[in-house]
C-alpha positions in Angstrom: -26.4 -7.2 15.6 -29.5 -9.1 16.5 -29.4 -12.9 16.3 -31.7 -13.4 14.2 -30.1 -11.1 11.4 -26.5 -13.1 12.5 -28.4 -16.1 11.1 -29.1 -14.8 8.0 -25.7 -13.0 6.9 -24.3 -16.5 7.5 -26.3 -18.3 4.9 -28.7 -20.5 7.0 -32.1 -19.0 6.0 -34.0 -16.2 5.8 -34.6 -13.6 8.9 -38.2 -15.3 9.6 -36.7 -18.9 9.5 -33.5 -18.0 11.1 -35.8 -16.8 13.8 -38.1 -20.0 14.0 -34.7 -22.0 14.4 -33.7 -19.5 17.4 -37.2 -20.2 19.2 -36.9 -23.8 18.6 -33.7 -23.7 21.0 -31.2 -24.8 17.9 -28.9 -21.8 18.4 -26.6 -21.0 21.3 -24.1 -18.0 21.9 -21.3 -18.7 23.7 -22.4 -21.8 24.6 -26.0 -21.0 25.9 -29.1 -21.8 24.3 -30.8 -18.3 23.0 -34.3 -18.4 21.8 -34.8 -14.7 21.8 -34.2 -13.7 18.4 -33.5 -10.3 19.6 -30.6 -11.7 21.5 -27.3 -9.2 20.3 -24.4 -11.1 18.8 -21.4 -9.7 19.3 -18.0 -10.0 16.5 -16.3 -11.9 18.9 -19.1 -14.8 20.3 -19.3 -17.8 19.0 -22.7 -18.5 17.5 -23.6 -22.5 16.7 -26.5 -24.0 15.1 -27.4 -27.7 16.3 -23.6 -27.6 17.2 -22.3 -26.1 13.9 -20.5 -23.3 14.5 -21.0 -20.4 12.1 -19.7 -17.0 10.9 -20.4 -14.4 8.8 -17.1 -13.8 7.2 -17.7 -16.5 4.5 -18.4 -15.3 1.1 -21.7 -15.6 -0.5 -22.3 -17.9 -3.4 -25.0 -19.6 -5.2 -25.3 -22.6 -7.3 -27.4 -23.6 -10.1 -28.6 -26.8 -9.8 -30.7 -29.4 -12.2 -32.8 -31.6 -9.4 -33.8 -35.0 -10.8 -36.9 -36.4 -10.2 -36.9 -38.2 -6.6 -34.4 -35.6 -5.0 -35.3 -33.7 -2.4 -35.6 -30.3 -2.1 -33.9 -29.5 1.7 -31.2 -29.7 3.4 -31.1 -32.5 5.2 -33.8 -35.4 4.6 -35.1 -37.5 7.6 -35.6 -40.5 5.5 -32.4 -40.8 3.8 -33.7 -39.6 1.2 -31.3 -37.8 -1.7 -31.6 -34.1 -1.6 -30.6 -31.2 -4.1 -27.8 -30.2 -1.1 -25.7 -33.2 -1.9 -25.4 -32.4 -5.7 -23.5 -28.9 -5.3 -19.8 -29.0 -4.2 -19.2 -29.5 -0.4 -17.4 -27.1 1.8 -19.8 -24.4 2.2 -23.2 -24.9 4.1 -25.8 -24.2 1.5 -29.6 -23.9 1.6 -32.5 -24.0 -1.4 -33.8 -21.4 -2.5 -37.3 -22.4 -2.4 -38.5 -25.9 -3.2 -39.5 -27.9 -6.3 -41.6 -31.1 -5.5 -40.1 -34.5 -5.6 -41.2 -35.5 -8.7 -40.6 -31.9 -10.7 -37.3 -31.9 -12.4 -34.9 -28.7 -13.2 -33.7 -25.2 -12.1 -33.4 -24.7 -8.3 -30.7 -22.7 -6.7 -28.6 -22.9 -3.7 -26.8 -20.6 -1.9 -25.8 -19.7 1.4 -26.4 -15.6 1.4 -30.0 -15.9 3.3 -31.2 -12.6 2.3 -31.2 -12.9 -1.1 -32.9 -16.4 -1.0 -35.7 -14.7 0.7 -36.0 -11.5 -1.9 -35.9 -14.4 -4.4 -38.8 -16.6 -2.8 -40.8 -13.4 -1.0 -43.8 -13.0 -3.2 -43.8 -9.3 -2.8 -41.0 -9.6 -5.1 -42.5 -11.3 -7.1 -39.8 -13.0 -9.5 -40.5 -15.3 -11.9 -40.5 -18.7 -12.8 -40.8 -20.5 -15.9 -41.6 -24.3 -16.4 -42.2 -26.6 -18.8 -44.7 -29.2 -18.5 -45.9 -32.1 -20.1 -49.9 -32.3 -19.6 -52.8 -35.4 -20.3 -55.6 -35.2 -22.7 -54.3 -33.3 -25.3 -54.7 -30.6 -27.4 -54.6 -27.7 -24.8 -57.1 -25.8 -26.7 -57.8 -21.7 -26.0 -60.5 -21.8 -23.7 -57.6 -23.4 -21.1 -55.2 -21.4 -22.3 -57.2 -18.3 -21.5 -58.6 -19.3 -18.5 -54.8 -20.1 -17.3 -53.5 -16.5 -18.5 -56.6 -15.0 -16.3 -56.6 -17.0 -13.2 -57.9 -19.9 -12.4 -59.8 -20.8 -8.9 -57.9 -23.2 -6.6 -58.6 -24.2 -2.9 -56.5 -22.1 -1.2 -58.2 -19.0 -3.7 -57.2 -16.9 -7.1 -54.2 -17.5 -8.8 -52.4 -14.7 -10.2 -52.5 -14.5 -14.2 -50.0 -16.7 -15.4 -47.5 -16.3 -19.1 -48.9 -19.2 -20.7 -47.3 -20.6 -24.0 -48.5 -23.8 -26.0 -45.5 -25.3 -27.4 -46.8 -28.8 -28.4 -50.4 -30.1 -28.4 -49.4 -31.6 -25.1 -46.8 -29.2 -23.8 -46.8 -25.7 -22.4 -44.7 -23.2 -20.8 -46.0 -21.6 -18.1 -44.3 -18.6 -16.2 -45.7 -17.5 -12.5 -44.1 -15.4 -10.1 -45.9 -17.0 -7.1 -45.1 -19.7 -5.3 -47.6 -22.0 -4.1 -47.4 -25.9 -2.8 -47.9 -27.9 -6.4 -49.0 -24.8 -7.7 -48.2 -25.3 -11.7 -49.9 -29.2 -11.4 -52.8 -27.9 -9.7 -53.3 -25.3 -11.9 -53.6 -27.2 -15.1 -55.8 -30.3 -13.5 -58.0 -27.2 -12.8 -58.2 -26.6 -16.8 -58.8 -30.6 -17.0 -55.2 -31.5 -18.3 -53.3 -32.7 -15.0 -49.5 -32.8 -15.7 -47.5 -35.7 -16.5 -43.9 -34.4 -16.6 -43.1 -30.4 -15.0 -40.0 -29.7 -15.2 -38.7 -26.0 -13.8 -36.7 -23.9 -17.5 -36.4 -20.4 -15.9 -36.1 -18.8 -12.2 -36.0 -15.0 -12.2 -33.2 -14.3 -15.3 -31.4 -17.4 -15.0 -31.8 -20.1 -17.7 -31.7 -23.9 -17.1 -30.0 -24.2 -20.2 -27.4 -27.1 -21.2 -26.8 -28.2 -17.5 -27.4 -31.9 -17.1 -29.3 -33.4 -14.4 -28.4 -33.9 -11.2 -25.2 -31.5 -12.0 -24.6 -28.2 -10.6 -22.2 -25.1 -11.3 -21.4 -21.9 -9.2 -23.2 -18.7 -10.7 -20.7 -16.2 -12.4 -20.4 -12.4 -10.7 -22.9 -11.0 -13.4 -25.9 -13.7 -13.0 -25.6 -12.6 -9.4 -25.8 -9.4 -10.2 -28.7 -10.2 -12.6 -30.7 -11.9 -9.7 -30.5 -8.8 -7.1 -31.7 -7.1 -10.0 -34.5 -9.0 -10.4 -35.6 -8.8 -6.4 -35.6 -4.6 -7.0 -38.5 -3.9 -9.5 
């Protein structure tokens, strides 16, 4: 099969970023450097990336996690910084499905089956996501509410109409199925009531729930099965 595909059966990313690692000369079969996506890899090669070697025999799993405020959502973090990675069990190489900024709290899944992380993040998919935030100069009256539900203008253009429920003067639920940079904040400064806490309730089917911060637990067979679902419609 082509490398690029190789990459994503064994959990490191989806087929464009496995592809983007290939280029970057991270990859090597049988001990040579490949950055040919396109590049076959046989049953029997040994494929590495930046030295690790990998396989596509390992079985796929995905974990909930609840990200505290000033984790990290990657990997792997330059700066030393704490990241979602290092708050699921160790043993299997696991990747974020998408990203929640530093400072937003809840839901974010990690898994290591890279095709399903992109269905879940691909906005053709579009999958939803719920989240709960906190906003300044309450009451959130109609006129934001509305302009939320419809769209609101932002710099990089139109957002989609959002699900948008008041649940306190100063609290609303908001439900989106894209997935722009800071997308819920900016969206509410734009409606004059920039957030204070956002925390992420719902991705796709899955529910936050009673899992505590910074804890994490492995998906059962039937929430799986409820996210591939989800990636279909």
């Amino acid at each position: 099969m082509r490398l690029g595909k190789f990459l994503a059966l064994a959990g490191v990313a989806s087929r464009r970023s496995a592809e983007e690692l290939i280029r970057a000369g991270r990859v090597t079969v049988g001990g040579e450097v490949v950055t040919d996506p396109a590049r076959d890899a046989g049953e029997y090669d040994v494929v590495t990336l930046d030295g690790e070697k990998l396989g596509i025999a390992v079985g796929r799993v995905i974990y909930a996690v609840n990200k505290p405020a000033g984790v990290v959502s990657t990997a792997r973090d330059p700066q030393g910084r704490p990241t979602v990675v290092s708050l699921a069990p160790g043993g299997v190489r696991l990747y974020p499905v998408g990203r929640l900024d530093r400072d937003t709290t809840g839901l974010i899944l990690l898994t290591n089956d890279g095709e399903l992380a992109h269905r879940l993040t691909h906005p053709r998919f579009e999958v939803q996501k719920a989240y709960r935030a906190v906003v300044s100069r309450p009451p959130v009256r109609e006129q934001a509410l509305r302009a939320l539900r419809a769209g609101v203008e932002l710099d990089d253009g139109r957002t989609s109409p959002a699900q948008v429920r008041r649940v306190a003067a100063d609290t609303l639920e908001i439900t989106i199925h894209e997935g722009r940079k800071r997308q819920v904040r900016r969206m509410c400064e734009a409606v004059g009531h920039p957030v204070r806490r956002l925390e992420r309730v719902r991705f796709g089917p899955l529910e936050l729930g009673s899992l505590r911060p910074g804890t994490s637990r492995q998906l059962t067979p039937e929430e799986v099965s409820a996210l591939r679902r989800a990636t279909e419609g």
